[in-house]
C-alpha positions as a Python dict, from the first residue, in 0.01 Angstrom:
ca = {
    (1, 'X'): (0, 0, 0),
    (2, 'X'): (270, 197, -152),
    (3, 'X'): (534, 384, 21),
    (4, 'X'): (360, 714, -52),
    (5, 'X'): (55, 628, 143),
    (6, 'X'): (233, 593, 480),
    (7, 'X'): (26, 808, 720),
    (8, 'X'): (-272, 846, 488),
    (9, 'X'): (-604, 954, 645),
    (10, 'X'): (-908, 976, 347),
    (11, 'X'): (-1096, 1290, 360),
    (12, 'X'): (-1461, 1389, 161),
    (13, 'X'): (-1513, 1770, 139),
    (14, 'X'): (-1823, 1884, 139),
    (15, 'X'): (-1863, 1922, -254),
    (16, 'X'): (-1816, 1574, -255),
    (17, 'X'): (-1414, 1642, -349),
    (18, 'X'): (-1193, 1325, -190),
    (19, 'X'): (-858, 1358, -57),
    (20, 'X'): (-611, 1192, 121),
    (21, 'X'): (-334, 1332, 331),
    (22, 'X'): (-19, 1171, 290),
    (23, 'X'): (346, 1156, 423),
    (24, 'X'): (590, 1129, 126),
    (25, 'X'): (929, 966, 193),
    (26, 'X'): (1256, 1158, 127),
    (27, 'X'): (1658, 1020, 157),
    (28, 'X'): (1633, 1189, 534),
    (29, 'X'): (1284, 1273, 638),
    (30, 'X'): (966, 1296, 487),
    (31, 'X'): (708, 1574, 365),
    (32, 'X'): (342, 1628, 371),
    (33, 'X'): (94, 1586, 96),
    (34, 'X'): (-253, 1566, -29),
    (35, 'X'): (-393, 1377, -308),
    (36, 'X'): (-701, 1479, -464),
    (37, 'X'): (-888, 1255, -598),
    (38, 'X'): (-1042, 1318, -979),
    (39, 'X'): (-1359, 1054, -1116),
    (40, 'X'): (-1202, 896, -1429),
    (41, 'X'): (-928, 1090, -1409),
    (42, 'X'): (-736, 1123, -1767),
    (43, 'X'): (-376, 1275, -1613),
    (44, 'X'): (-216, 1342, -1260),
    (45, 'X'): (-22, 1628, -1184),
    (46, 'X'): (200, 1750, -885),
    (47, 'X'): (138, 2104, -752),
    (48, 'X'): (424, 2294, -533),
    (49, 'X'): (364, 2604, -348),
    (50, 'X'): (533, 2930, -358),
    (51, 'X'): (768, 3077, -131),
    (52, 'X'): (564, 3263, 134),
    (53, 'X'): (259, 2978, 137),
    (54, 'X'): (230, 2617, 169),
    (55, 'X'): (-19, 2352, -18),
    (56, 'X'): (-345, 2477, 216),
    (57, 'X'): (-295, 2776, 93),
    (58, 'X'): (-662, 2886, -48),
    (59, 'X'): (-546, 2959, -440),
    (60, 'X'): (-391, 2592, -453),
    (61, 'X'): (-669, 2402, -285),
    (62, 'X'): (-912, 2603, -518),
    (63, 'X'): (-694, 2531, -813),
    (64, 'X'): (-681, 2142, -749),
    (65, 'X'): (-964, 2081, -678),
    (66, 'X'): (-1111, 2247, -964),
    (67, 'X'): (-858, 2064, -1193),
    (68, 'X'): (-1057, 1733, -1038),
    (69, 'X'): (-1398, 1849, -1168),
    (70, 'X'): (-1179, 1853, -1521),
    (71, 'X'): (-1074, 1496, -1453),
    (72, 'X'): (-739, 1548, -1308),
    (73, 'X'): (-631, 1416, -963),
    (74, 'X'): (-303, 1619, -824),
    (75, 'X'): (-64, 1584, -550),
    (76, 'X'): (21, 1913, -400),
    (77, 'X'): (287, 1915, -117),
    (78, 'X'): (502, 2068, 122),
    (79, 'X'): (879, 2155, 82),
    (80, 'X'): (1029, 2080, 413),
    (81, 'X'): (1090, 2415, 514),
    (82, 'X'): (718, 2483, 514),
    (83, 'X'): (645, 2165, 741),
    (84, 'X'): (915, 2291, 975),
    (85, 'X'): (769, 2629, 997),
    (86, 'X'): (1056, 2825, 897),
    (87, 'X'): (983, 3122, 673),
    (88, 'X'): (1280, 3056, 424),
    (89, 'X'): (1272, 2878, 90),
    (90, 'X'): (1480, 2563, 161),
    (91, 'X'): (1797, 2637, -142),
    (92, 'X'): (1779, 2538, -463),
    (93, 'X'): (1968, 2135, -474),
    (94, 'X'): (1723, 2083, -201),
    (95, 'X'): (1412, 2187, -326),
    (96, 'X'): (1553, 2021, -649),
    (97, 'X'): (1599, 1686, -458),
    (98, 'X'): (1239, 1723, -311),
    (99, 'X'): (1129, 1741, -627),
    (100, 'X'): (1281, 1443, -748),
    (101, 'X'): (1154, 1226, -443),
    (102, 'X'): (816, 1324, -514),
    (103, 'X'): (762, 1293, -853),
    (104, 'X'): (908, 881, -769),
    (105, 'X'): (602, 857, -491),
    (106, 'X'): (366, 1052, -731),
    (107, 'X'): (444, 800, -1055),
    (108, 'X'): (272, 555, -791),
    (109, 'X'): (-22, 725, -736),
    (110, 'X'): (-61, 840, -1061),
    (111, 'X'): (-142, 469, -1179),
    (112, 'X'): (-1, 507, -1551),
    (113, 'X'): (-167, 830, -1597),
    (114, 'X'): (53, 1130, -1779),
    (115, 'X'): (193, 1275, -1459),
    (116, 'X'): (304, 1654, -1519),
    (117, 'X'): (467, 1906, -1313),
    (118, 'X'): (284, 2226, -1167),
    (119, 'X'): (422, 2512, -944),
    (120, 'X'): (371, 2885, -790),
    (121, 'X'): (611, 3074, -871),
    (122, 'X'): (925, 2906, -652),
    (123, 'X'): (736, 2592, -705),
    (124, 'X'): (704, 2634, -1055),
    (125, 'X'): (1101, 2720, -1109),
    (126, 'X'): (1247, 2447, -882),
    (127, 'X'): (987, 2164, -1107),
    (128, 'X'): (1197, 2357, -1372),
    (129, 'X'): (1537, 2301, -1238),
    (130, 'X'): (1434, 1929, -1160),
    (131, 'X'): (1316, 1861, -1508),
    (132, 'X'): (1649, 2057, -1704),
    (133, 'X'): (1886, 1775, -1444),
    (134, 'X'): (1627, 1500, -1601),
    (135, 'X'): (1307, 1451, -1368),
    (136, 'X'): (1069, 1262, -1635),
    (137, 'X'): (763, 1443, -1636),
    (138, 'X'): (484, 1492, -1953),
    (139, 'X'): (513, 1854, -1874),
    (140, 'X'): (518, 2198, -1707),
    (141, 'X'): (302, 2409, -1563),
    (142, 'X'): (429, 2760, -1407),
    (143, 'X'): (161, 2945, -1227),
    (144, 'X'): (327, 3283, -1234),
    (145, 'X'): (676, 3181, -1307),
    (146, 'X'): (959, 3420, -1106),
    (147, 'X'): (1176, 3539, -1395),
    (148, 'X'): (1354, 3789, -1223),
    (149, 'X'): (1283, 3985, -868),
    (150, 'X'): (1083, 4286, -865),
    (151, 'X'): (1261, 4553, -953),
    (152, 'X'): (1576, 4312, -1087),
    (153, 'X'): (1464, 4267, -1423),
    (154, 'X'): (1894, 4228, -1538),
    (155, 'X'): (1897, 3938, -1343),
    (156, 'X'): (1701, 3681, -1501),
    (157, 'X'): (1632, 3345, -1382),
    (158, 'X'): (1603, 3173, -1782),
    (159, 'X'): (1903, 2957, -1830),
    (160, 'X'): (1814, 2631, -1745),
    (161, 'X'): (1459, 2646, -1954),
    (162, 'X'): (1621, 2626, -2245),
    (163, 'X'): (1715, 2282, -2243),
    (164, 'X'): (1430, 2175, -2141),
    (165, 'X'): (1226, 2001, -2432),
    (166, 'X'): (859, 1875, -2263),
    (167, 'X'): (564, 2085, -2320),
    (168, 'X'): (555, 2410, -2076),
    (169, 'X'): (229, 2585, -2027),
    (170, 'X'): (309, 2999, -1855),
    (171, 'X'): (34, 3114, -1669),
    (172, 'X'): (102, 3476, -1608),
    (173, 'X'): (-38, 3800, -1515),
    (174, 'X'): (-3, 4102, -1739),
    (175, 'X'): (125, 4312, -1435),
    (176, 'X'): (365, 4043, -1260),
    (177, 'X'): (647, 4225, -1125),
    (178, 'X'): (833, 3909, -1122),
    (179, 'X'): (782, 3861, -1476),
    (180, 'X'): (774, 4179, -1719),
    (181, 'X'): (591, 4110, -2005),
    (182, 'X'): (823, 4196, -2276),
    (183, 'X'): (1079, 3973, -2098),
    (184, 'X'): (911, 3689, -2085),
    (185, 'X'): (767, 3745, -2434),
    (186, 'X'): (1176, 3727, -2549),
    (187, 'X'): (1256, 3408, -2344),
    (188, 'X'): (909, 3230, -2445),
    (189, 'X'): (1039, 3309, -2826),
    (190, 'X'): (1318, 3090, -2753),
    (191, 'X'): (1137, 2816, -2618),
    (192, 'X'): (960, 2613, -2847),
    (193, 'X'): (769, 2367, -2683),
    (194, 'X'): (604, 2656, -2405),
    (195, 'X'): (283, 2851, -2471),
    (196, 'X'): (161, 3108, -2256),
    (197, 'X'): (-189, 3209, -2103),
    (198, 'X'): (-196, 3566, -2016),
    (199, 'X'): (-435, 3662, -1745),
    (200, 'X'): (-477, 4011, -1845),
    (201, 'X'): (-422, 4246, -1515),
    (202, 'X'): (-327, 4014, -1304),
    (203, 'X'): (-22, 3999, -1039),
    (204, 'X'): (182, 3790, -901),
    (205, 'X'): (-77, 3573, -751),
    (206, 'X'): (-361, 3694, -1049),
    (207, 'X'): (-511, 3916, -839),
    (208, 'X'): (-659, 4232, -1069),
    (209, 'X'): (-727, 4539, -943),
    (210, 'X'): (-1115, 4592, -884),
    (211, 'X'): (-1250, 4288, -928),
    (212, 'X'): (-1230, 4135, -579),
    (213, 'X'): (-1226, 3725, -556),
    (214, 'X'): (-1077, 3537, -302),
    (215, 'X'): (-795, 3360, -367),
    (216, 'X'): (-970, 3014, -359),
    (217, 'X'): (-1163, 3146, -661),
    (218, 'X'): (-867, 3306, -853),
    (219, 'X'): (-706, 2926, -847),
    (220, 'X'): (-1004, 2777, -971),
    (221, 'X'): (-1036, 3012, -1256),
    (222, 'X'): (-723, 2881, -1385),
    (223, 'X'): (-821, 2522, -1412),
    (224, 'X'): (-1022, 2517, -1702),
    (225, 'X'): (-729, 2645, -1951),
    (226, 'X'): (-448, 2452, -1759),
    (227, 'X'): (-641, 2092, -1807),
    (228, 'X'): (-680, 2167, -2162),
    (229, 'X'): (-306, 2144, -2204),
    (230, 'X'): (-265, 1854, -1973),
    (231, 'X'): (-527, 1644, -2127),
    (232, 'X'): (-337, 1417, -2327),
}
Protein backbone atom coordinates (compact mmCIF):
# COMPACT_ATOMS: atom_id res chain seq x y z
CA UNK A 1 0.00 0.00 0.00
CA UNK A 2 1.44 3.22 -1.02
CA UNK A 3 1.25 6.41 0.78
CA UNK A 4 -1.37 7.72 -1.63
CA UNK A 5 -3.88 5.12 -0.75
CA UNK A 6 -4.21 6.11 2.93
CA UNK A 7 -7.98 6.42 3.50
CA UNK A 8 -8.99 4.68 0.29
CA UNK A 9 -12.57 3.33 0.06
CA UNK A 10 -13.19 1.42 -3.70
CA UNK A 11 -16.26 2.54 -5.36
CA UNK A 12 -18.22 0.82 -8.75
CA UNK A 13 -20.58 3.33 -10.46
CA UNK A 14 -23.26 2.15 -11.98
CA UNK A 15 -21.76 2.07 -15.65
CA UNK A 16 -19.49 -0.23 -14.28
CA UNK A 17 -16.76 2.90 -13.87
CA UNK A 18 -14.33 2.03 -10.59
CA UNK A 19 -12.98 4.52 -8.34
CA UNK A 20 -11.32 4.94 -5.32
CA UNK A 21 -11.34 7.88 -3.00
CA UNK A 22 -8.15 8.74 -1.64
CA UNK A 23 -6.34 11.07 0.88
CA UNK A 24 -3.09 12.40 -0.70
CA UNK A 25 -0.29 13.44 1.67
CA UNK A 26 1.12 17.02 1.62
CA UNK A 27 4.38 18.64 3.82
CA UNK A 28 1.38 19.84 6.41
CA UNK A 29 -1.91 18.19 5.74
CA UNK A 30 -3.37 16.23 3.20
CA UNK A 31 -6.02 16.58 0.24
CA UNK A 32 -8.76 14.57 -1.23
CA UNK A 33 -8.77 12.55 -4.35
CA UNK A 34 -10.31 10.08 -6.63
CA UNK A 35 -8.77 7.66 -8.88
CA UNK A 36 -10.58 6.36 -11.71
CA UNK A 37 -9.88 3.41 -12.77
CA UNK A 38 -9.33 2.78 -16.83
CA UNK A 39 -9.24 -1.34 -18.25
CA UNK A 40 -5.75 -1.57 -19.83
CA UNK A 41 -5.14 1.70 -19.35
CA UNK A 42 -2.27 3.13 -21.85
CA UNK A 43 -1.52 6.68 -19.75
CA UNK A 44 -2.62 8.33 -16.35
CA UNK A 45 -3.33 11.77 -15.98
CA UNK A 46 -4.06 14.23 -13.02
CA UNK A 47 -7.12 16.51 -13.32
CA UNK A 48 -7.41 19.89 -11.06
CA UNK A 49 -10.47 21.86 -10.76
CA UNK A 50 -11.14 25.43 -11.36
CA UNK A 51 -11.57 28.13 -9.07
CA UNK A 52 -15.28 28.26 -8.16
CA UNK A 53 -15.70 24.10 -8.25
CA UNK A 54 -14.03 21.21 -6.82
CA UNK A 55 -13.23 17.53 -8.41
CA UNK A 56 -17.25 16.38 -8.02
CA UNK A 57 -17.99 18.92 -9.94
CA UNK A 58 -20.31 17.28 -12.87
CA UNK A 59 -17.99 18.50 -16.09
CA UNK A 60 -14.85 16.76 -14.37
CA UNK A 61 -16.45 13.55 -13.26
CA UNK A 62 -18.01 13.39 -16.86
CA UNK A 63 -14.69 14.22 -18.36
CA UNK A 64 -12.73 11.40 -16.41
CA UNK A 65 -14.62 9.09 -16.61
CA UNK A 66 -15.07 9.29 -20.19
CA UNK A 67 -11.23 9.53 -20.62
CA UNK A 68 -11.46 5.77 -18.85
CA UNK A 69 -13.70 4.36 -21.61
CA UNK A 70 -10.51 5.74 -23.88
CA UNK A 71 -8.16 3.77 -21.67
CA UNK A 72 -6.98 6.42 -19.38
CA UNK A 73 -7.26 6.22 -15.55
CA UNK A 74 -6.94 9.95 -13.86
CA UNK A 75 -6.55 11.33 -10.50
CA UNK A 76 -8.59 14.40 -10.05
CA UNK A 77 -8.27 16.24 -6.64
CA UNK A 78 -8.92 18.87 -4.32
CA UNK A 79 -6.72 22.00 -3.61
CA UNK A 80 -6.98 22.51 0.06
CA UNK A 81 -8.97 25.45 -0.01
CA UNK A 82 -11.80 23.51 -1.60
CA UNK A 83 -11.63 20.70 1.20
CA UNK A 84 -11.74 23.49 3.77
CA UNK A 85 -14.71 25.06 2.25
CA UNK A 86 -13.42 28.41 1.74
CA UNK A 87 -14.44 30.09 -1.49
CA UNK A 88 -10.87 31.50 -2.33
CA UNK A 89 -8.24 30.02 -4.62
CA UNK A 90 -5.46 29.05 -2.16
CA UNK A 91 -2.27 31.62 -3.88
CA UNK A 92 -0.22 30.69 -6.38
CA UNK A 93 3.33 28.90 -4.38
CA UNK A 94 0.65 26.96 -2.73
CA UNK A 95 -1.35 25.66 -5.30
CA UNK A 96 2.13 25.26 -7.00
CA UNK A 97 3.35 23.10 -4.03
CA UNK A 98 0.03 21.04 -4.19
CA UNK A 99 0.80 20.36 -7.39
CA UNK A 100 4.08 19.10 -6.84
CA UNK A 101 2.93 16.71 -3.91
CA UNK A 102 0.52 15.20 -6.09
CA UNK A 103 2.04 14.52 -9.11
CA UNK A 104 4.89 12.41 -6.41
CA UNK A 105 1.61 10.29 -5.04
CA UNK A 106 0.18 10.12 -8.65
CA UNK A 107 3.73 8.68 -10.29
CA UNK A 108 2.65 5.76 -7.78
CA UNK A 109 -0.52 5.11 -8.97
CA UNK A 110 0.21 5.64 -12.31
CA UNK A 111 2.36 2.29 -12.33
CA UNK A 112 4.94 3.41 -15.18
CA UNK A 113 2.27 4.73 -17.30
CA UNK A 114 2.95 8.39 -19.12
CA UNK A 115 1.45 10.48 -16.35
CA UNK A 116 0.35 14.04 -17.78
CA UNK A 117 -1.03 17.06 -16.29
CA UNK A 118 -4.77 18.29 -16.81
CA UNK A 119 -6.58 21.41 -15.37
CA UNK A 120 -9.78 23.91 -15.53
CA UNK A 121 -8.86 26.89 -16.02
CA UNK A 122 -6.95 27.76 -12.40
CA UNK A 123 -6.17 24.14 -12.45
CA UNK A 124 -4.86 24.16 -15.74
CA UNK A 125 -2.45 27.41 -15.06
CA UNK A 126 -1.11 26.38 -11.62
CA UNK A 127 -0.09 22.48 -13.52
CA UNK A 128 1.53 25.25 -15.72
CA UNK A 129 3.41 27.11 -13.13
CA UNK A 130 4.43 23.66 -11.53
CA UNK A 131 5.79 22.28 -14.73
CA UNK A 132 7.86 25.90 -15.90
CA UNK A 133 9.70 25.41 -11.81
CA UNK A 134 10.32 21.60 -13.15
CA UNK A 135 7.32 19.17 -12.13
CA UNK A 136 8.16 16.13 -14.64
CA UNK A 137 5.14 15.46 -16.40
CA UNK A 138 4.62 13.91 -20.32
CA UNK A 139 2.39 16.83 -20.79
CA UNK A 140 -0.36 19.49 -20.53
CA UNK A 141 -3.68 19.69 -20.80
CA UNK A 142 -5.60 23.20 -20.21
CA UNK A 143 -9.30 22.87 -20.27
CA UNK A 144 -10.08 26.49 -20.91
CA UNK A 145 -6.84 28.01 -19.92
CA UNK A 146 -7.33 31.73 -17.98
CA UNK A 147 -5.12 33.98 -20.11
CA UNK A 148 -6.22 37.08 -18.85
CA UNK A 149 -9.57 38.17 -16.72
CA UNK A 150 -12.59 39.11 -18.48
CA UNK A 151 -12.48 42.27 -19.51
CA UNK A 152 -8.38 42.50 -18.69
CA UNK A 153 -7.18 41.34 -21.84
CA UNK A 154 -3.56 43.86 -21.14
CA UNK A 155 -2.88 41.75 -18.43
CA UNK A 156 -1.93 38.49 -19.61
CA UNK A 157 -1.10 35.54 -17.67
CA UNK A 158 1.68 33.96 -20.63
CA UNK A 159 5.11 34.31 -19.20
CA UNK A 160 5.93 31.29 -17.66
CA UNK A 161 4.56 29.01 -20.81
CA UNK A 162 7.20 29.85 -22.66
CA UNK A 163 9.74 27.89 -21.10
CA UNK A 164 7.95 25.23 -20.88
CA UNK A 165 9.05 22.51 -23.53
CA UNK A 166 6.49 19.18 -22.97
CA UNK A 167 3.66 18.79 -25.26
CA UNK A 168 0.56 21.24 -24.32
CA UNK A 169 -2.82 20.41 -25.69
CA UNK A 170 -5.48 24.09 -25.35
CA UNK A 171 -8.87 23.18 -25.15
CA UNK A 172 -10.76 26.37 -25.63
CA UNK A 173 -13.96 27.89 -26.46
CA UNK A 174 -14.30 30.33 -29.33
CA UNK A 175 -16.17 32.83 -26.97
CA UNK A 176 -13.97 32.45 -23.65
CA UNK A 177 -13.81 35.71 -22.09
CA UNK A 178 -10.83 34.57 -20.28
CA UNK A 179 -9.11 33.78 -23.36
CA UNK A 180 -9.73 36.05 -26.60
CA UNK A 181 -9.11 34.25 -29.49
CA UNK A 182 -6.71 36.36 -31.29
CA UNK A 183 -4.67 36.42 -28.05
CA UNK A 184 -4.23 33.18 -27.56
CA UNK A 185 -3.75 32.56 -31.29
CA UNK A 186 -0.38 35.11 -30.74
CA UNK A 187 0.91 33.29 -27.57
CA UNK A 188 0.13 29.64 -29.08
CA UNK A 189 2.46 30.99 -32.17
CA UNK A 190 5.16 31.21 -29.77
CA UNK A 191 4.83 27.99 -28.30
CA UNK A 192 5.96 25.24 -30.22
CA UNK A 193 5.26 22.17 -28.64
CA UNK A 194 1.14 23.32 -27.84
CA UNK A 195 -1.72 22.65 -30.26
CA UNK A 196 -5.05 23.83 -29.74
CA UNK A 197 -8.69 22.32 -30.04
CA UNK A 198 -11.17 24.97 -30.55
CA UNK A 199 -14.65 24.18 -29.42
CA UNK A 200 -16.38 26.50 -31.65
CA UNK A 201 -18.99 28.71 -29.41
CA UNK A 202 -18.13 27.65 -26.44
CA UNK A 203 -17.37 29.61 -22.99
CA UNK A 204 -15.55 29.43 -20.33
CA UNK A 205 -16.79 26.13 -19.21
CA UNK A 206 -17.84 25.09 -23.24
CA UNK A 207 -21.12 25.82 -22.75
CA UNK A 208 -22.72 27.15 -26.37
CA UNK A 209 -25.52 29.04 -26.59
CA UNK A 210 -28.66 26.89 -27.68
CA UNK A 211 -27.62 23.71 -27.49
CA UNK A 212 -28.39 22.78 -23.88
CA UNK A 213 -26.17 19.73 -22.23
CA UNK A 214 -25.42 19.37 -18.84
CA UNK A 215 -22.24 19.88 -17.76
CA UNK A 216 -21.49 16.13 -17.12
CA UNK A 217 -21.98 15.78 -20.90
CA UNK A 218 -19.97 18.88 -22.03
CA UNK A 219 -16.81 17.09 -20.07
CA UNK A 220 -17.31 13.97 -21.71
CA UNK A 221 -17.41 15.46 -25.11
CA UNK A 222 -13.97 16.51 -24.63
CA UNK A 223 -12.46 13.16 -23.97
CA UNK A 224 -12.29 11.72 -27.18
CA UNK A 225 -9.84 14.55 -28.72
CA UNK A 226 -7.86 15.01 -25.37
CA UNK A 227 -6.88 11.01 -25.23
CA UNK A 228 -5.77 11.24 -28.71
CA UNK A 229 -2.97 13.52 -27.63
CA UNK A 230 -2.23 11.67 -24.47
CA UNK A 231 -2.00 8.33 -26.02
CA UNK A 232 1.53 7.83 -26.27
Amino acid sequence: MTRARVGSVRVVRHDGTMTDELSLPLDDGAVTATLTHATDPVAFVIVAHGAGAGKDHPFLVGFTEALATEGISSLRFNFPYMDAGRKFPDRAPAAVAVWHAVTRAGRELADGLPVWAAGKSFGGRMASMAVAEGMDVAGLVFLGYPLHAPGKPEKLRDEHLYGIDVPMLFVEGTNDPFAERPLLEGVLAKLPTATVDWIEGGGHSFEVKGNKRTPDVIGASLASSVAAVIRP
